[in-house]
N, CA, C and O atoms as a Tripos MOL2 file, in Angstrom:
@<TRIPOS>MOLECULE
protein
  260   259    65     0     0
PROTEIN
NO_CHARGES

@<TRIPOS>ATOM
      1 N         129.4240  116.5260   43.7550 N.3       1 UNK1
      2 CA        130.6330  117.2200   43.3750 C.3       1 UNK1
      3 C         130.2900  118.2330   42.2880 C.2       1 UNK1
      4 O         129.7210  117.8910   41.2510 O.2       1 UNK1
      5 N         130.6350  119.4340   42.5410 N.am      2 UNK2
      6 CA        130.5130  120.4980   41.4720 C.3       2 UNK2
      7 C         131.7770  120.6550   40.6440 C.2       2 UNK2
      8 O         132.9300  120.4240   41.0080 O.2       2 UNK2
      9 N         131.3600  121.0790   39.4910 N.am      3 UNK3
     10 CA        132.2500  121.1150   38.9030 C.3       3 UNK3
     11 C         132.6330  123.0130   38.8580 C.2       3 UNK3
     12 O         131.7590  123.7400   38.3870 O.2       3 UNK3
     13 N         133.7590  123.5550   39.2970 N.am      4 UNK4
     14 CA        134.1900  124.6820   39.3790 C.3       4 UNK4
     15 C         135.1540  125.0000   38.6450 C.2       4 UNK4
     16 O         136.0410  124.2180   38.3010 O.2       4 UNK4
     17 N         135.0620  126.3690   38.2810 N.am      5 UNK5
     18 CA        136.1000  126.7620   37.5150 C.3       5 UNK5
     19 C         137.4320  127.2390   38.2660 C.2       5 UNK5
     20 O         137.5720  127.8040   39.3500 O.2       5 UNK5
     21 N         138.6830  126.6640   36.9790 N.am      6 UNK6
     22 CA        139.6500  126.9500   37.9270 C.3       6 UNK6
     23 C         139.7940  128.5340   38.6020 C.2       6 UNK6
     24 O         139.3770  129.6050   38.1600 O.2       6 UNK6
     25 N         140.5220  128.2360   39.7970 N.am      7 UNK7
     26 CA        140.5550  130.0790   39.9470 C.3       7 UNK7
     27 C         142.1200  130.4980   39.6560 C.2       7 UNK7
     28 O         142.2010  131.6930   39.9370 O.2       7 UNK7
     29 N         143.3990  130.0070   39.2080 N.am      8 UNK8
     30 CA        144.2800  129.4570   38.9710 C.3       8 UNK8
     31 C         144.6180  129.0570   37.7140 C.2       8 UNK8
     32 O         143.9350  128.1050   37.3350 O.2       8 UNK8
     33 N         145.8440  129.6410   36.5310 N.am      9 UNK9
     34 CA        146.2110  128.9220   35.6240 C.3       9 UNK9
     35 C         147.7200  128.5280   35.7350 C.2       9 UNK9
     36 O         148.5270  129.3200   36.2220 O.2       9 UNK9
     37 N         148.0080  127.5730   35.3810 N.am     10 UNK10
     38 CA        149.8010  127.4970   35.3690 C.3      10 UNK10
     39 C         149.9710  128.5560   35.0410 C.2      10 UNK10
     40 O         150.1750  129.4250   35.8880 O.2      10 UNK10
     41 N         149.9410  128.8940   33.4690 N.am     11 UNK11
     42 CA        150.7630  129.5420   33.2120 C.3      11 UNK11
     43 C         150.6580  130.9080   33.7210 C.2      11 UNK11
     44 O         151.3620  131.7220   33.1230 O.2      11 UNK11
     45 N         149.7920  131.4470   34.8910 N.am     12 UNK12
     46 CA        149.9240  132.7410   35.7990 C.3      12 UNK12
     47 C         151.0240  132.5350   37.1940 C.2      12 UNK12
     48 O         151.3320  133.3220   38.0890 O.2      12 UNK12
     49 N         151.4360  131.1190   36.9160 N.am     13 UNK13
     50 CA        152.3210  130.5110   37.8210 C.3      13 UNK13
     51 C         153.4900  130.6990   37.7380 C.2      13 UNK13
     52 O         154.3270  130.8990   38.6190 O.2      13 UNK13
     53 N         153.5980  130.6240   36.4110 N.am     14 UNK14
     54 CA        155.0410  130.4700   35.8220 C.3      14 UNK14
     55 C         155.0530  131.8260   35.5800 C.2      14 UNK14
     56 O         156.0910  132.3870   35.9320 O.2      14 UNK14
     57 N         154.1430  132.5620   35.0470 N.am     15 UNK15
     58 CA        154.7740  134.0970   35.1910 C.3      15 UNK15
     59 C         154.7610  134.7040   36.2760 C.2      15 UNK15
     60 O         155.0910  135.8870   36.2020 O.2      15 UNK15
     61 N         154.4720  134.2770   37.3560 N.am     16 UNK16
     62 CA        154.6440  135.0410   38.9640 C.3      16 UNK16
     63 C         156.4490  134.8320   39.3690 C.2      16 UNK16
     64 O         157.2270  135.7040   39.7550 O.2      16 UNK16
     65 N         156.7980  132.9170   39.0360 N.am     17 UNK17
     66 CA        157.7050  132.6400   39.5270 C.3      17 UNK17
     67 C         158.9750  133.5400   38.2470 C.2      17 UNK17
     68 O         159.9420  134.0440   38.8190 O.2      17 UNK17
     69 N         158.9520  133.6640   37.0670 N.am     18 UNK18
     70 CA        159.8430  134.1540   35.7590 C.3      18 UNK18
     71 C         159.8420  135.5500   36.4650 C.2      18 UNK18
     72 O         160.9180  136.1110   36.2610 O.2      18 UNK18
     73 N         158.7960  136.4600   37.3980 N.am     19 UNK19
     74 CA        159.0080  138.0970   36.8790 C.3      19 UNK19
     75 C         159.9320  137.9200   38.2160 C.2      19 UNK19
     76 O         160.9010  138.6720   38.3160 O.2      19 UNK19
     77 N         159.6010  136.6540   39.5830 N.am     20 UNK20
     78 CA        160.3810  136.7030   40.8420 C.3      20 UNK20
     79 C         161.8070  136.8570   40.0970 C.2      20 UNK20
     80 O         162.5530  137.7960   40.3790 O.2      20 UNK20
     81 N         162.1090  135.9890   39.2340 N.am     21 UNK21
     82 CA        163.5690  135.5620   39.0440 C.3      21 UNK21
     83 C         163.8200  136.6110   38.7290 C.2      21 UNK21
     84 O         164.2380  137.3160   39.6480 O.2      21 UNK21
     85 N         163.7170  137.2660   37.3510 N.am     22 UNK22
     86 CA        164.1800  137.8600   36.2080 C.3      22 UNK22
     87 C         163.9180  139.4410   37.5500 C.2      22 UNK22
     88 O         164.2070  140.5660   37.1420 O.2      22 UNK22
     89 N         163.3880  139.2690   39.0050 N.am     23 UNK23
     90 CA        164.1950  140.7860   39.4710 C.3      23 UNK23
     91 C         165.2710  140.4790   40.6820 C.2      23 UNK23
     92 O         165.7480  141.0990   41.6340 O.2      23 UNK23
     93 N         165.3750  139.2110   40.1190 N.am     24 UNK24
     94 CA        166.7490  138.9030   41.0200 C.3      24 UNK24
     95 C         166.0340  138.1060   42.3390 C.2      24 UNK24
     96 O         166.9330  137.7260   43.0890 O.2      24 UNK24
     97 N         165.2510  137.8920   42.6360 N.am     25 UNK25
     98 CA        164.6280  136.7720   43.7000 C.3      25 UNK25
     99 C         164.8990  135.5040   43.3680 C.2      25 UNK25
    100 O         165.2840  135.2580   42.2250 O.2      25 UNK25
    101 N         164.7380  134.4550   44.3500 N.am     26 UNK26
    102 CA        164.6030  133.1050   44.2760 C.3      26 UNK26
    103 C         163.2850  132.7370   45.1540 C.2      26 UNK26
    104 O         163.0480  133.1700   46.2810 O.2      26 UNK26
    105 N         162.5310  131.9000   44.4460 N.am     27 UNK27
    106 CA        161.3190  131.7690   44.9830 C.3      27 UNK27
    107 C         161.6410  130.1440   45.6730 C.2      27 UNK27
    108 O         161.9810  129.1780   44.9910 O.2      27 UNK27
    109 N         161.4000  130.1260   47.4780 N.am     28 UNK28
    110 CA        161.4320  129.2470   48.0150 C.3      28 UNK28
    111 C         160.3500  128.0840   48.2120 C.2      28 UNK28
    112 O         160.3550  126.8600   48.3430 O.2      28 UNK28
    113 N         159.2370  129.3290   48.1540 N.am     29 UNK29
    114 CA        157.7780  128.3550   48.0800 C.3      29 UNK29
    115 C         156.7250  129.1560   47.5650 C.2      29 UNK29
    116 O         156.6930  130.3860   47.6020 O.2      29 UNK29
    117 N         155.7640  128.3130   47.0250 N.am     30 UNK30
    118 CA        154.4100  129.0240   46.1250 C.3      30 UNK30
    119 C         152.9270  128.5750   47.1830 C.2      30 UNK30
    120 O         152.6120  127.5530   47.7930 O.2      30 UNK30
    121 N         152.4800  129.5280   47.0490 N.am     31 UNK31
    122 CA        151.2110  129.1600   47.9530 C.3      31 UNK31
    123 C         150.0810  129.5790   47.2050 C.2      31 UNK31
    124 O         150.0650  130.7190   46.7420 O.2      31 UNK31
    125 N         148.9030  128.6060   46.9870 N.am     32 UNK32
    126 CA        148.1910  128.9770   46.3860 C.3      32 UNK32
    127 C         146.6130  128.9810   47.0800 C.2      32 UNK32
    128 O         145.8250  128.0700   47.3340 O.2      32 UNK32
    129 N         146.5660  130.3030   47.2360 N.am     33 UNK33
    130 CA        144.8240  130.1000   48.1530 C.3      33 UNK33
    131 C         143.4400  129.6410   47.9870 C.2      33 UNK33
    132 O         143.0570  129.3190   46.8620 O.2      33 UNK33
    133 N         142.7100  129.5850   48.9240 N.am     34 UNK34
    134 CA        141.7910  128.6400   47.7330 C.3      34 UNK34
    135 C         140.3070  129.6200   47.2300 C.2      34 UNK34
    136 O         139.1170  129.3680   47.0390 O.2      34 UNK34
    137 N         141.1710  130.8060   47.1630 N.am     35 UNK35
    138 CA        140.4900  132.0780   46.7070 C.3      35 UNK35
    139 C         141.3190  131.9340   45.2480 C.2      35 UNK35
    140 O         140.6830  132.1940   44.2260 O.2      35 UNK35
    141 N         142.4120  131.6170   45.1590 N.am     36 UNK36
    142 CA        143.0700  131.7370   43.6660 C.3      36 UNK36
    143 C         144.4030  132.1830   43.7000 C.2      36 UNK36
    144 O         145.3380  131.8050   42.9940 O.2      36 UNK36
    145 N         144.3930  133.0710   44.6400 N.am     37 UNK37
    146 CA        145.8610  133.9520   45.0440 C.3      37 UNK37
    147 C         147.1730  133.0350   44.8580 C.2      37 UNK37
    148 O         147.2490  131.8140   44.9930 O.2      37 UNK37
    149 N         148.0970  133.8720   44.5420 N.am     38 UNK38
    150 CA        149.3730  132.8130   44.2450 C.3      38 UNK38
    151 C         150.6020  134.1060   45.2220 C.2      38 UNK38
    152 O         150.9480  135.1790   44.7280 O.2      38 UNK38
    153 N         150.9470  133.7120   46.3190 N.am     39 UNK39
    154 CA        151.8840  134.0980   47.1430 C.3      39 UNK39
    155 C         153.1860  133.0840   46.8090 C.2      39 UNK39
    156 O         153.2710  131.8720   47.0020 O.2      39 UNK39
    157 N         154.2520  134.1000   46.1900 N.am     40 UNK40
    158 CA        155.3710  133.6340   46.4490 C.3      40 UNK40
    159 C         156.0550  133.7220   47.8350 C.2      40 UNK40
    160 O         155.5240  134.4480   48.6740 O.2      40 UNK40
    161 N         156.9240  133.2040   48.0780 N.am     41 UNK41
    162 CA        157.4160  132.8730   49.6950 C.3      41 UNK41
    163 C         159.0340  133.2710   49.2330 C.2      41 UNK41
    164 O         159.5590  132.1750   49.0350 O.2      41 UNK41
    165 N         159.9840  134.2750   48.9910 N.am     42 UNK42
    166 CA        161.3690  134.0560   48.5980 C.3      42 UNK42
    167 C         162.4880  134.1980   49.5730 C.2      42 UNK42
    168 O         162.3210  135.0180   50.4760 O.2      42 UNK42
    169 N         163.6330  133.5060   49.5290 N.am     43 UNK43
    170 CA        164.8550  133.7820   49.9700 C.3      43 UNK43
    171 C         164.8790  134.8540   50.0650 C.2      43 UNK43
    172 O         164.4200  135.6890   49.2850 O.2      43 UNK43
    173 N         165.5860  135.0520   51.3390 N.am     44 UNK44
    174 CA        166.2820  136.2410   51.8450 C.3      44 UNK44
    175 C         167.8570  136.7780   51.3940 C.2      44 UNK44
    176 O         168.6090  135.8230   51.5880 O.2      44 UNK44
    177 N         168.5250  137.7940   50.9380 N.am     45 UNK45
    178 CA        169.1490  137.7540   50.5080 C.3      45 UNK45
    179 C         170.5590  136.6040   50.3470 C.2      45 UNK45
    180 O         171.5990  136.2800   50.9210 O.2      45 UNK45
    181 N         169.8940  136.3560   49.3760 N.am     46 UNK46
    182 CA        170.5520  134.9970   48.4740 C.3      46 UNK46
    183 C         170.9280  133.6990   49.5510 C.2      46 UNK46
    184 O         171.7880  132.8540   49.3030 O.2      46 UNK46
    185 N         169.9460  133.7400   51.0110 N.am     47 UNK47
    186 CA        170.2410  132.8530   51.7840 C.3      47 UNK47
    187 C         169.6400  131.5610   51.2110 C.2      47 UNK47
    188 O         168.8210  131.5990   50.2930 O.2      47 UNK47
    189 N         170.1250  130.2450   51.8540 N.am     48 UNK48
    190 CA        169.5060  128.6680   51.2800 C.3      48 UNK48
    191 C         168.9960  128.6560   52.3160 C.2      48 UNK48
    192 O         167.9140  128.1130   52.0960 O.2      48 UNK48
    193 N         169.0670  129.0040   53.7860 N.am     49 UNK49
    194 CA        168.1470  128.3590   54.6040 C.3      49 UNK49
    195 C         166.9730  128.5020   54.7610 C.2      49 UNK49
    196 O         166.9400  129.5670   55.3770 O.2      49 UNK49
    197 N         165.6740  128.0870   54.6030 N.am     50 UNK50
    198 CA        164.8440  128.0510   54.2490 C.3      50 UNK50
    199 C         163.5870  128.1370   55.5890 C.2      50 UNK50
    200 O         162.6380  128.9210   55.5630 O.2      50 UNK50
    201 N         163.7870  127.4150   56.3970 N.am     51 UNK51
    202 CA        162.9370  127.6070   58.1940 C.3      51 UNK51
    203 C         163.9370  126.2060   58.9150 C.2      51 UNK51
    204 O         164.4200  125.1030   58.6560 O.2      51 UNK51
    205 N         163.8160  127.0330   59.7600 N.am     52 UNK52
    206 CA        164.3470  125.9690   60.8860 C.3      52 UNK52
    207 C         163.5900  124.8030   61.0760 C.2      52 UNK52
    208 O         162.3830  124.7260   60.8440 O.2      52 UNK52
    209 N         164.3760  123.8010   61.5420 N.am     53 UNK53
    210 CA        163.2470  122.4490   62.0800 C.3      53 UNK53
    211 C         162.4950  122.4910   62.8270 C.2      53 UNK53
    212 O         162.8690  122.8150   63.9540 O.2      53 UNK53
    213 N         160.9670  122.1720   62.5940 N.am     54 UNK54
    214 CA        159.9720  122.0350   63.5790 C.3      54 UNK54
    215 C         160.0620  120.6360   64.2070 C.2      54 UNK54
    216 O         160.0760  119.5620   63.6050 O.2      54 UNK54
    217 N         160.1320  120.8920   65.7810 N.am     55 UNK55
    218 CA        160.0360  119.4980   66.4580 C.3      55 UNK55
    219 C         158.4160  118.7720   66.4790 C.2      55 UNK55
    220 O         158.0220  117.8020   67.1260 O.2      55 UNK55
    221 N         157.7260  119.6000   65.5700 N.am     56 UNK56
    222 CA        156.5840  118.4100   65.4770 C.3      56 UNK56
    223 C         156.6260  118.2970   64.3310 C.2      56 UNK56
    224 O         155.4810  117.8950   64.1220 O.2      56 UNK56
    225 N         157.1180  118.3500   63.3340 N.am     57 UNK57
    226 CA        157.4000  117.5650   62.1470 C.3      57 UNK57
    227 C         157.7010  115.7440   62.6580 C.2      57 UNK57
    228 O         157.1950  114.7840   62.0770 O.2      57 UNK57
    229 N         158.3130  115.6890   63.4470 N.am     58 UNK58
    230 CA        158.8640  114.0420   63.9310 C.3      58 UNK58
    231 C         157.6770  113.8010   64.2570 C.2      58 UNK58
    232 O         157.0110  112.9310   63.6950 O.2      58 UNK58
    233 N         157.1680  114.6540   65.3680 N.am     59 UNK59
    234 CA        155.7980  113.7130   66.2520 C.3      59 UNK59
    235 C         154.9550  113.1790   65.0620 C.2      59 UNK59
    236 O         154.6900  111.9970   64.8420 O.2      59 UNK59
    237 N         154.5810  114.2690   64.3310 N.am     60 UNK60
    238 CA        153.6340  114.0740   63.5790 C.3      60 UNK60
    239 C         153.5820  113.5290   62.2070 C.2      60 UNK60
    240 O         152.6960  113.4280   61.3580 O.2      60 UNK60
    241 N         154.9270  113.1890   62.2810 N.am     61 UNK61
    242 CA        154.6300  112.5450   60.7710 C.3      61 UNK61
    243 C         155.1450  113.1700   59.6030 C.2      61 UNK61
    244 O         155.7310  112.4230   58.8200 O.2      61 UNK61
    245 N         155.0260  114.8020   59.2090 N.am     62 UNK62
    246 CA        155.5170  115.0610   58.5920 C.3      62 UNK62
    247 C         156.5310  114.9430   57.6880 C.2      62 UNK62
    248 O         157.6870  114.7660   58.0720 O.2      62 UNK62
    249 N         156.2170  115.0250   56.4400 N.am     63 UNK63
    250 CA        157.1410  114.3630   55.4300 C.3      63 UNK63
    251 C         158.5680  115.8870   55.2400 C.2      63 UNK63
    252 O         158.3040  117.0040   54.7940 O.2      63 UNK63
    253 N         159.9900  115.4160   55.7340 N.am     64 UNK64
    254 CA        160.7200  116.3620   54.7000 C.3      64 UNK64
    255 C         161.0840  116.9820   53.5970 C.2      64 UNK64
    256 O         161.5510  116.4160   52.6090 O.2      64 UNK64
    257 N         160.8010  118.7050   53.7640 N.am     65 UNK65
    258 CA        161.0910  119.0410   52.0990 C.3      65 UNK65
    259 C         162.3230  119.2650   51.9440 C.2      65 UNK65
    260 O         162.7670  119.5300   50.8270 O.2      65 UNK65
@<TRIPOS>BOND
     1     1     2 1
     2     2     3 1
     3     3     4 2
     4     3     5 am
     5     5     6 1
     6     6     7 1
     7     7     8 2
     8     7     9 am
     9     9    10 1
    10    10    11 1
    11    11    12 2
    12    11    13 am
    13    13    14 1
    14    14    15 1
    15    15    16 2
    16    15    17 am
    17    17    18 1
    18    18    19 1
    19    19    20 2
    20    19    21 am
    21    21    22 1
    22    22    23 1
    23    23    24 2
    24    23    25 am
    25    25    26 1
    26    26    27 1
    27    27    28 2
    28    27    29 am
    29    29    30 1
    30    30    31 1
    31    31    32 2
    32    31    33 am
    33    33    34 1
    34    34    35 1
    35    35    36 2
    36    35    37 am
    37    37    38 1
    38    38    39 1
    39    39    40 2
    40    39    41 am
    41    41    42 1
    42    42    43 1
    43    43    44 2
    44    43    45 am
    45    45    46 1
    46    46    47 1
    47    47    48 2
    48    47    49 am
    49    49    50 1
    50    50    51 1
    51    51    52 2
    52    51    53 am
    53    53    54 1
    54    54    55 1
    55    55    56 2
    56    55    57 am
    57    57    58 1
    58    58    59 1
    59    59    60 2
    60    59    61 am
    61    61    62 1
    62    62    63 1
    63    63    64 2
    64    63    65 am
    65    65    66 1
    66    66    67 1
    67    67    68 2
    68    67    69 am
    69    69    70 1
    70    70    71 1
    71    71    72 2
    72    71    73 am
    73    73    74 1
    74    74    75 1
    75    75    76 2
    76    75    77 am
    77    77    78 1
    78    78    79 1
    79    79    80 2
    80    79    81 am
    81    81    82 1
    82    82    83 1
    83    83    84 2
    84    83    85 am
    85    85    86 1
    86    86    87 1
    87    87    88 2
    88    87    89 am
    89    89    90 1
    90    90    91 1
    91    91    92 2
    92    91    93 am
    93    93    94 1
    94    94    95 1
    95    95    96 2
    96    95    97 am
    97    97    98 1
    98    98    99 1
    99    99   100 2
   100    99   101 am
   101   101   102 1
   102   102   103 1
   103   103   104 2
   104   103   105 am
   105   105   106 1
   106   106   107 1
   107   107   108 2
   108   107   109 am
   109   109   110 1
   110   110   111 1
   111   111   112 2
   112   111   113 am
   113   113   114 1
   114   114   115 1
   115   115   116 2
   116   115   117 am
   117   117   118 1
   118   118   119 1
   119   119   120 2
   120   119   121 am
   121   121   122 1
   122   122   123 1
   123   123   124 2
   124   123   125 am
   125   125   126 1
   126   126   127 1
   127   127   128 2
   128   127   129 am
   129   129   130 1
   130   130   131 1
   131   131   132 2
   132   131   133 am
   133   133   134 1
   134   134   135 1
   135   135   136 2
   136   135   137 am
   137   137   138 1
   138   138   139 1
   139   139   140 2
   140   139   141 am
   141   141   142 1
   142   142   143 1
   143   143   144 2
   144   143   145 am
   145   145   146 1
   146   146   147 1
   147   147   148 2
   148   147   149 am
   149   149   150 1
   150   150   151 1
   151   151   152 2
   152   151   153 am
   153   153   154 1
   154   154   155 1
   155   155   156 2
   156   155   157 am
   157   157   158 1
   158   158   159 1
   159   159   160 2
   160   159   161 am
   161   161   162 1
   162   162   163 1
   163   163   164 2
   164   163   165 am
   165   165   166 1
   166   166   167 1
   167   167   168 2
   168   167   169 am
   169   169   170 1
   170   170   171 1
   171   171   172 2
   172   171   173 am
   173   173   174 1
   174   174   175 1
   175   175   176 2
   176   175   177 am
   177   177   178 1
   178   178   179 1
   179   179   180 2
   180   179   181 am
   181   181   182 1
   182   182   183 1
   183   183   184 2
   184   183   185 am
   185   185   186 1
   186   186   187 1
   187   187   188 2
   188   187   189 am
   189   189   190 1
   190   190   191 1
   191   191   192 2
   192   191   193 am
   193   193   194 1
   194   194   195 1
   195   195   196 2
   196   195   197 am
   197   197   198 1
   198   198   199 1
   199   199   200 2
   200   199   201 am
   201   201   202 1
   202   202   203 1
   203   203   204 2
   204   203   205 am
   205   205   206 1
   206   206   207 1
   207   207   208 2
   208   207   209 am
   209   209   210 1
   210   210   211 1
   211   211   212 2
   212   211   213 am
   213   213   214 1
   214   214   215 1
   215   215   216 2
   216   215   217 am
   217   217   218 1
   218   218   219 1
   219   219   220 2
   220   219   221 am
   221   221   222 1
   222   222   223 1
   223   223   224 2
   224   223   225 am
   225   225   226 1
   226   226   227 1
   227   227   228 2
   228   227   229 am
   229   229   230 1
   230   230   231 1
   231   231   232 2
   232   231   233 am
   233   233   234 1
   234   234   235 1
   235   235   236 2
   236   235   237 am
   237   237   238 1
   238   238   239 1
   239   239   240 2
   240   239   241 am
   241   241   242 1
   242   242   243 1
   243   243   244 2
   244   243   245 am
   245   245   246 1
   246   246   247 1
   247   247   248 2
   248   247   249 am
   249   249   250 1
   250   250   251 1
   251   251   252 2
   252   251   253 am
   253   253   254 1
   254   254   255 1
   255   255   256 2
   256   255   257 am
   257   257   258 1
   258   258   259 1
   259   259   260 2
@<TRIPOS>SUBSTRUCTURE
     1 UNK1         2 RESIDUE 1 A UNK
     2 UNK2         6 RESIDUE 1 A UNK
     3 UNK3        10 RESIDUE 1 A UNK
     4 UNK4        14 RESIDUE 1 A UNK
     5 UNK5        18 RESIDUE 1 A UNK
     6 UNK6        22 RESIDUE 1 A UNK
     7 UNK7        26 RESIDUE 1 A UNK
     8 UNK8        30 RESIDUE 1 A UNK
     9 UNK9        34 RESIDUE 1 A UNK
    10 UNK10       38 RESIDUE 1 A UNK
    11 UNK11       42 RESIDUE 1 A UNK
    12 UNK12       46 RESIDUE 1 A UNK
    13 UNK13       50 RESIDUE 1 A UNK
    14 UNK14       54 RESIDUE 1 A UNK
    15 UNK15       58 RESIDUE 1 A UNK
    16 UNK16       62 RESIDUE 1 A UNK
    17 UNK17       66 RESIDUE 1 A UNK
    18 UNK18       70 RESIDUE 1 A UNK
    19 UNK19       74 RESIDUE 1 A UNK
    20 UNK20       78 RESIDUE 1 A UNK
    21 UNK21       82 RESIDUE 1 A UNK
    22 UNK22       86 RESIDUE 1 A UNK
    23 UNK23       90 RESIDUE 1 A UNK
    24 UNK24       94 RESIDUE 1 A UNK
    25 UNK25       98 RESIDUE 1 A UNK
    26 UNK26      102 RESIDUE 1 A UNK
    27 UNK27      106 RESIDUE 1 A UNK
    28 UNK28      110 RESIDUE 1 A UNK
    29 UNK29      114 RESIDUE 1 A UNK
    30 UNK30      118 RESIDUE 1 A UNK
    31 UNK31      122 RESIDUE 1 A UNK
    32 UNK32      126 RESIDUE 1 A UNK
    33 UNK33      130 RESIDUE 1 A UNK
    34 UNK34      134 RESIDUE 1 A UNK
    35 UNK35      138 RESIDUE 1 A UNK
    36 UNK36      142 RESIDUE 1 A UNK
    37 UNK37      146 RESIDUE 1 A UNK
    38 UNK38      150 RESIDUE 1 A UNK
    39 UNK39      154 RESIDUE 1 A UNK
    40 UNK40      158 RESIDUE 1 A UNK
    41 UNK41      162 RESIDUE 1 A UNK
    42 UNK42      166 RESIDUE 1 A UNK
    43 UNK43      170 RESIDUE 1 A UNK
    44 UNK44      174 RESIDUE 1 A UNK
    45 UNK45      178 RESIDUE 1 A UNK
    46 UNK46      182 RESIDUE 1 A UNK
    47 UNK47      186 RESIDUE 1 A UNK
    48 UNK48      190 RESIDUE 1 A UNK
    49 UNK49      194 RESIDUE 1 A UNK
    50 UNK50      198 RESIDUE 1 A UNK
    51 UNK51      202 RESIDUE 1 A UNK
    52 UNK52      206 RESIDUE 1 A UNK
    53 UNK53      210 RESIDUE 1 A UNK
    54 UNK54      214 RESIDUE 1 A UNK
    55 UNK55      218 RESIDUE 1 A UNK
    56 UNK56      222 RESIDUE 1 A UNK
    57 UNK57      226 RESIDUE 1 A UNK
    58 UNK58      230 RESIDUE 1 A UNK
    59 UNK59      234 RESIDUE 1 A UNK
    60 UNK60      238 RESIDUE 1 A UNK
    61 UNK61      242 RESIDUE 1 A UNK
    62 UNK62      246 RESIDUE 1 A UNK
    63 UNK63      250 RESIDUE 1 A UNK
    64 UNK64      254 RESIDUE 1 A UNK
    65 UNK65      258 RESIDUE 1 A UNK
């Protein structure tokens, strides 16, 4: 096991998700690559629905978010 440096800090987290808000977004989901990248995922205008149900979520197990 190597020990690596993070590529990732919170607090570049929390300022990705604060500049989403503060321009009027809502951030639905954060994705973080394993290059370092931090993709926010946001609502569509001011919608809650978030993705439709996948029917292999059941087959497979998948836990609900």
């Amino acid at each position: 096991m190597s020990n690596r440096p993070y590529l990732f800090r919170e607090t570049d987290l929390r300022r990705a998700v604060r500049g989403a808000t503060s321009a009027g977004l809502t951030a639905s989901r954060v994705e973080i690559t394993a290059e370092g990248k931090i993709i926010l995922v946001v609502l569509e205008n001011g919608s809650t629905k978030i993705a439709p149900a996948n029917p292999w979520d059941e087959l497979l197990g998948t836990p609900k978010t």
